[in-house]
C-alpha positions in Angstrom: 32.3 -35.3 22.1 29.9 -34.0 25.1 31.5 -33.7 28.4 28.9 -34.5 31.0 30.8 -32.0 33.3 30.2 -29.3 30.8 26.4 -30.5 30.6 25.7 -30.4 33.8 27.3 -27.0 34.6 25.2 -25.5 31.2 21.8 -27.3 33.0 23.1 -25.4 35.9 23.1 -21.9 34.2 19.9 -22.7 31.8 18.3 -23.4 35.2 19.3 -19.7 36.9 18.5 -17.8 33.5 15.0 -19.5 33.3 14.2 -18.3 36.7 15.2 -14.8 35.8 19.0 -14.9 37.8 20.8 -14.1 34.8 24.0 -12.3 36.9 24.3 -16.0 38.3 23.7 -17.6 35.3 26.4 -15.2 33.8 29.2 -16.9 36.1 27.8 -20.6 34.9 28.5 -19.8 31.5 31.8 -18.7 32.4 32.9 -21.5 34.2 32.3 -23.7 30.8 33.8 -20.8 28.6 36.9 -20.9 30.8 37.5 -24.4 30.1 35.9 -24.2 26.5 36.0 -20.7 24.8 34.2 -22.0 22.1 31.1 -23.8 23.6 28.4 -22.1 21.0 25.7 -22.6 23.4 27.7 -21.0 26.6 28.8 -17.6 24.2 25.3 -17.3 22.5 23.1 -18.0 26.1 25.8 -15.6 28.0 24.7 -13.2 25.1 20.9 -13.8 25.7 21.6 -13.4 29.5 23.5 -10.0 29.1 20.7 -8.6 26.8 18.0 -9.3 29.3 20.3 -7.3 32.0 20.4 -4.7 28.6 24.1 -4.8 28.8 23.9 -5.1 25.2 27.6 -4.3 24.0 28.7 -6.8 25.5 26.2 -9.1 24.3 26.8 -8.2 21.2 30.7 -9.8 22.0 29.2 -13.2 22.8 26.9 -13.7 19.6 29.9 -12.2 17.4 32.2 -14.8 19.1 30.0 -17.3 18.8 29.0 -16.6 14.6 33.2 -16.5 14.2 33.1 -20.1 15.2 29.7 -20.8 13.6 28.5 -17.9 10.9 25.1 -19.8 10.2 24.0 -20.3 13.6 20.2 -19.6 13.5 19.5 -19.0 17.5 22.7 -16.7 17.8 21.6 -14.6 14.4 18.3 -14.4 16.1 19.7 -13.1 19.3 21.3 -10.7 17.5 19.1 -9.0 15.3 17.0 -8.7 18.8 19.7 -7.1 20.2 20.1 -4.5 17.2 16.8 -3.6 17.4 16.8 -2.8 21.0 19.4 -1.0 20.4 18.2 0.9 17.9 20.5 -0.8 15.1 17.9 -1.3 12.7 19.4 -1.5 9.5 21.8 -3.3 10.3 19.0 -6.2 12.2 17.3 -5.8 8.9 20.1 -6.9 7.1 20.5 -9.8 8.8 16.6 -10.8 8.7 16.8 -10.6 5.0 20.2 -13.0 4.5 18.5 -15.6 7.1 14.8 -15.1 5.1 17.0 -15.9 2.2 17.1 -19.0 2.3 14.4 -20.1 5.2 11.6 -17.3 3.8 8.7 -18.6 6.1 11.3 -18.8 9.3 8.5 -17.2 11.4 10.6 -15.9 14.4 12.7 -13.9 11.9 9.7 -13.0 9.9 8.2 -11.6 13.7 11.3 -9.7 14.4 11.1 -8.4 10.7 7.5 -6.6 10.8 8.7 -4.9 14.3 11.7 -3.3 12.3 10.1 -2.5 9.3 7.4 -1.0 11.4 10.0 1.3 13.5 11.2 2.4 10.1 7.5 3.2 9.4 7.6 1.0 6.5 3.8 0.0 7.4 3.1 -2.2 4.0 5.7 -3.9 4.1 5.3 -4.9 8.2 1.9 -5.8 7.3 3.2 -8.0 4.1 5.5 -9.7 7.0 2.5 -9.8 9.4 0.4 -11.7 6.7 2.9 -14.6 6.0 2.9 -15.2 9.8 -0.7 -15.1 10.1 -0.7 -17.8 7.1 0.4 -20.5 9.5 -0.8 -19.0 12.6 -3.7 -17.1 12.3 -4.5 -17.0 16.0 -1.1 -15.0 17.3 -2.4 -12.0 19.0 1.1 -10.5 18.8 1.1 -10.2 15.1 -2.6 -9.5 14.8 -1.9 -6.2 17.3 1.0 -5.6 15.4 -1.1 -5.4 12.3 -3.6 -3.6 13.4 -1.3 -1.0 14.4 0.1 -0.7 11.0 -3.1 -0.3 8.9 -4.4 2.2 11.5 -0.6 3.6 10.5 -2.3 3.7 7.0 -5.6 5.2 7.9 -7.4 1.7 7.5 -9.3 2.2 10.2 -11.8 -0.7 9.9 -9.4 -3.4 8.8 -7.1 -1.9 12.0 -10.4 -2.4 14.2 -10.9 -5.9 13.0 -7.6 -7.3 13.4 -7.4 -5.4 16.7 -10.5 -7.5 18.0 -9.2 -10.5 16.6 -6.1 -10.1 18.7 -8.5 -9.5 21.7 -10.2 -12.6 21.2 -6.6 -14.4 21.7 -6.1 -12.6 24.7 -7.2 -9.5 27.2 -3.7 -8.0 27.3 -4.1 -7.2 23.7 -7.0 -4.9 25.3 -5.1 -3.3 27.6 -2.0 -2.4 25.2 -4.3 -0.8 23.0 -6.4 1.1 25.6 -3.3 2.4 26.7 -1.5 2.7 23.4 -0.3 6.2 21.7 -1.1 4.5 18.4 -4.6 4.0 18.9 -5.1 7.2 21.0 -6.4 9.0 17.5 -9.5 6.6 17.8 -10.4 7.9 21.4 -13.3 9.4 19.7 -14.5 6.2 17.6 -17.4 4.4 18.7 -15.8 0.3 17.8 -13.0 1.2 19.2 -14.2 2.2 22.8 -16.5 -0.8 22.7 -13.8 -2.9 22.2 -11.5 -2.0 24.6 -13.8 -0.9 27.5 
C-alpha cells in the first residue's frame, strides 16, 4: 500500500537531489525513514545522496540496510558496486558484478561498471571483452569507446586504440579533451594520428 504522504515527501527529496542539494535531500529521506525504516527507495536514494557528498561509509549503511530487506535489488547492487569502486573496494565490486551478470549477462550498466574495475586491476583484455558486449547494443557510447581505447593502447594496440579513440570523438568533443589531457595517452605525444586528432 502507497501512502501518498510518503510519496509526496520522496518527490520532495528526488526533487533536491536532482538539483544537486543532496544535504537537503538527506533530511527528506529521513523524514520517510523515520516513519518507515524500511522504504527501499528512501535507504537506497539516502545511499546514492551520501555517495555524491563521498561520505561513502555511511552510504554503504543505506544500500546494506536496504539489500537485508531486499537482497536482489538491482538499483541498490548497482549503487553499491559504485560505491566500492570509489572506494577502492574492487574485489569485492567485482564480485558483485559477476553474481548480478549471472543471471542478467547483457545488464549493460553492470557490464559499464565491470570494464572500469577490471581495467583498475589492469586486467585490459578482459575490460575490453566487457567494452565489446556493450558496444554490441550501443555502438555509439563514447564512454565505452574511450574506455576501450585506453585499454588496447594499455596493450600496445596503438592503431585499434587510435580508432576507437576517434570513434569516441565523433560522439562527442569531451572525449577530445580527456584524451589531450590524459596520462594514458601521454606516450603518444609524439604520434602523428594522435595529435591530429585531438588538436
Amino acid at each position: 500500500m502507497t501512502d501518498p504522504k510518503i510519496n509526496s515527501i520522496l518527490d520532495e527529496a528526488n526533487r533536491l537531489f536532482l538539483n544537486g542539494k543532496y544535504k537537503e535531500a538527506i533530511t527528506y529521506y529521513d523524514k520517510i525513514l523515520n516513519e518507515n525504516p524500511k522504504n527501499i527507495s528512501s535507504l537506497n536514494n539516502k545511499g546514492y545522496a551520501l555517495s555524491k557528498l563521498k561520505d561513502y561509509s555511511n552510504a554503504m549503511k543505506c544500500y546494506d540496510q536496504a539489500l537485508q530487506i531486499s537482497p536482489e535489488d538491482l538499483s541498490v547492487l548497482i549503487n553499491k558496486i559504485s560505491s566500492l569502486r570509489k572506494q577502492g573496494n574492487l574485489d569485492d565490486a567485482i564480485t558483485i558484478c559477476e553474481k548480478i551478470l549471472k543471471t542478467n549477462p547483457k545488464y549493460n550498466t553492470v557490464l559499464y561498471h565491470k570494464e572500469r574495475i577490471l581495467y583498475s586491476l589492469k586486467n585490459f583484455e578482459e575490460s575490453i571483452m566487457c567494452c565489446d558486449m556493450i558496444l554490441d547494443d550501443y555502438p555509439d557510447n563514447g564512454d565505452v569507446l574511450y574506455d576501450k581505447s585506453c585499454s588496447l593502447l594499455m596493450q600496445s594496440k596503438i592503431d585499434e586504440s587510435l580508432d576507437n579513440l576517434e570513434h569516441a570523438i565523433t560522439q562527442g568533443i569531451q572525449y577530445k579533451i580527456k584524451a589531450k589531457n590524459s596520462k594514458t595517452f601521454e606516450q603518444l605525444a609524439t604520434n602523428s594520428r594522435f595529435q591530429k586528432l585531438v588538436s
